[in-house]
C-alpha positions as CSV (number, residue, x, y, z in Angstrom):
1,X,146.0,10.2,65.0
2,X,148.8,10.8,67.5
3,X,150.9,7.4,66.3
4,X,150.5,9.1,62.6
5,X,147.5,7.1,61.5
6,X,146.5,9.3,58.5
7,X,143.1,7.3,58.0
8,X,142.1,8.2,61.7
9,X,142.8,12.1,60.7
10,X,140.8,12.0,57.9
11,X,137.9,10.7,59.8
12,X,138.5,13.3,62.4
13,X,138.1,16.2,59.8
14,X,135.7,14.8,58.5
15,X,133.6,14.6,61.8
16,X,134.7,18.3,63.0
17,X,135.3,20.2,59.9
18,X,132.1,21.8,59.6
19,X,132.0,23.1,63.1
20,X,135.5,24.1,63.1
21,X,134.7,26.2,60.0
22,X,131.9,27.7,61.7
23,X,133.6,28.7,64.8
24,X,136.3,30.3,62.9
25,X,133.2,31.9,60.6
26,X,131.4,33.1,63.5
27,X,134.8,34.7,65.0
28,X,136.4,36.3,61.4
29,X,132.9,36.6,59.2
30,X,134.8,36.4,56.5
31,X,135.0,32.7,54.7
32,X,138.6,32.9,53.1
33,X,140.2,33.8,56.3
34,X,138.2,31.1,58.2
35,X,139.2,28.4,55.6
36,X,142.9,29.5,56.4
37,X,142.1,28.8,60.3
38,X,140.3,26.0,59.7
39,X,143.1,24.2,57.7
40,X,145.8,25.4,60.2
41,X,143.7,24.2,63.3
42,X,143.4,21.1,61.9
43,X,147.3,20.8,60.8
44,X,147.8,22.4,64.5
45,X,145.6,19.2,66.0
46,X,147.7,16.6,63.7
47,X,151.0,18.1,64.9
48,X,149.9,18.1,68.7
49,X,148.2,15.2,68.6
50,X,150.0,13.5,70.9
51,X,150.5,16.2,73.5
52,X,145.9,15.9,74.0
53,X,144.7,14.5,77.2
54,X,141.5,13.1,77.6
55,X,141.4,13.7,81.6
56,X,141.5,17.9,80.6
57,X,138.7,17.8,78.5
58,X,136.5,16.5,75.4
59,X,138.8,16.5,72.1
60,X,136.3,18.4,70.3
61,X,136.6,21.4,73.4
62,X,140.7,21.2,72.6
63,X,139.8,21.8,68.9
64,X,137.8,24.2,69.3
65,X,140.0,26.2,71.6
66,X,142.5,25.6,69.0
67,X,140.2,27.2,66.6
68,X,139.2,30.2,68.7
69,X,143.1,30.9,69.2
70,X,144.0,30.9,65.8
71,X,140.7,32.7,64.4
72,X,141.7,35.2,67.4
73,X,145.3,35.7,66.0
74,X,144.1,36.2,62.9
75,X,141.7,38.9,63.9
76,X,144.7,40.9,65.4
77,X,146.3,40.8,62.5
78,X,143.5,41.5,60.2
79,X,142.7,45.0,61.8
80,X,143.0,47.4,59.3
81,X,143.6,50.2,61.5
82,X,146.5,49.9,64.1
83,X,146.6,52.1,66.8
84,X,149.5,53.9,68.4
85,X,150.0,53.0,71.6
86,X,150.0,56.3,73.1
87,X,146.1,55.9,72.7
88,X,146.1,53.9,75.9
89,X,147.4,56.9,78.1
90,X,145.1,58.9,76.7
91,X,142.0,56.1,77.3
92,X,143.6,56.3,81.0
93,X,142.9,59.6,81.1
94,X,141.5,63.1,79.8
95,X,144.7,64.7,79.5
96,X,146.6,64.2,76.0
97,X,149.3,62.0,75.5
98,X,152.9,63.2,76.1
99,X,155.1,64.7,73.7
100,X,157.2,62.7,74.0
101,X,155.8,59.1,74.3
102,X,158.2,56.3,74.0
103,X,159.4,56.4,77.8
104,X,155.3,56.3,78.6
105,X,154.2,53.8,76.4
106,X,157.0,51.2,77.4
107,X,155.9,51.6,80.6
108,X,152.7,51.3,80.1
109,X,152.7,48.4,78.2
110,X,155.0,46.9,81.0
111,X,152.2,47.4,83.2
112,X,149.5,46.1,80.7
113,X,151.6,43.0,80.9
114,X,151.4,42.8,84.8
115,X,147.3,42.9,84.4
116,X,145.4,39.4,84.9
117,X,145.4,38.1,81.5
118,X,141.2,38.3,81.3
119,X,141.9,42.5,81.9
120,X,144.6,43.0,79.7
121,X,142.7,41.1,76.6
122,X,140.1,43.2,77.3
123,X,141.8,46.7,77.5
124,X,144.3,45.4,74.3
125,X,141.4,44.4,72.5
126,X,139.2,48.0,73.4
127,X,142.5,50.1,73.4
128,X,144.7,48.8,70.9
129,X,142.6,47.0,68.2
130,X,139.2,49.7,68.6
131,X,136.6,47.5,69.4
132,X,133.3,48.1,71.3
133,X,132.3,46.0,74.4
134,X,129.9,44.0,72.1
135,X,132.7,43.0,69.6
136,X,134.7,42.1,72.5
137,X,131.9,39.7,74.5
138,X,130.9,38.0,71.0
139,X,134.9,37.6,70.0
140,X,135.9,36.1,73.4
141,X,132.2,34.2,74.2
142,X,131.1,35.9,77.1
143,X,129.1,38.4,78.3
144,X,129.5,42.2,77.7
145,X,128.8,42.7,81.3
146,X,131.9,40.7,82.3
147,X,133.5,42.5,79.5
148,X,132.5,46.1,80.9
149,X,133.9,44.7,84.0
150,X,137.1,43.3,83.1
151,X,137.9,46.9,81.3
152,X,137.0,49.2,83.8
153,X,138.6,47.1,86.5
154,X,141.7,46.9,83.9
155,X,142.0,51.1,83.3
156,X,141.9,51.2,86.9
157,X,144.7,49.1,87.8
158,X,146.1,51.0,85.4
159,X,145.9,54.4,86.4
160,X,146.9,53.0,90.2
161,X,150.2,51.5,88.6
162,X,151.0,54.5,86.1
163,X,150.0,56.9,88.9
164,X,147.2,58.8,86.6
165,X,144.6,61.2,87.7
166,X,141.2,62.3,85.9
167,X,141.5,65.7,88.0
């Protein structure tokens, strides 16, 4: 598939294309959507096709990941609801957010930035995008213990770093 062999990626959608649809299924529940990842994963894999090592990993564990990216991206921007980023002071702590915001929020998404990347996910995805632990552990394929963890370990390197109290 990488020299442009288009018989060899029509074999290789036709061996993943039902899990790759059902990944992206599982991730959006919402078949239209998942078709739309499906078909870009698979243009994705034909693009990068070259760039796949073997020694890293199966080639169905890189499509997949490819999958899980996309469906993921597609989820952000699905969310009906966006949230103002001044909720995340306010999930930092009990006291309303400022009046006058913009000065916090930069700096608090400066410092969301500076999280390990497993923390900030997890506080965006809670924070930002409104969803429960659960949503977050079946979205990302892990449990919601590990997710409870990343978040509260993530608000509190927060409040550290923005120098918030609950007092």
């Amino acid at each position: 598939m990488a020299s442009g062999d288009t018989e060899a990626a029509t074999v290789f959608v036709r061996r993943y294309q039902a899990r790759v649809f059902g990944l992206a299924r599982t991730i959006l529940e919402e078949d239209p959507m998942a078709e739309e990842v499906a078909q870009e994963a698979f243009i994705r894999a034909w693009r990068h096709a070259g760039v796949y090592d073997a020694r890293k990993g199966r080639v169905a564990t890189w499509l997949f990941t490819i999958t899980r990216n996309l469906a993921i991206d597609a989820l952000r921007v699905r969310r009906e609801h966006p949230v103002d980023p001044g909720r995340l002071l306010a999930a930092l702590t009990t006291a309303e957010p400022a009046d006058d915001p913009p000065e916090n929020e930069e700096l608090a998404r400066q410092e969301l930035r500076n999280l390990p990347v497993e923390q900030a996910r997890a506080v965006t995805l809670m924070v930002f995008y409104g969803m429960t632990g659960k949503e977050i552990a079946k979205l990302e394929g892990i449990p919601l213990g590990t997710v409870k963890t990343r978040i509260r370990r993530g608000l509190a390197r927060l409040r550290e770093r923005l120098e918030l109290n609950d007092d």
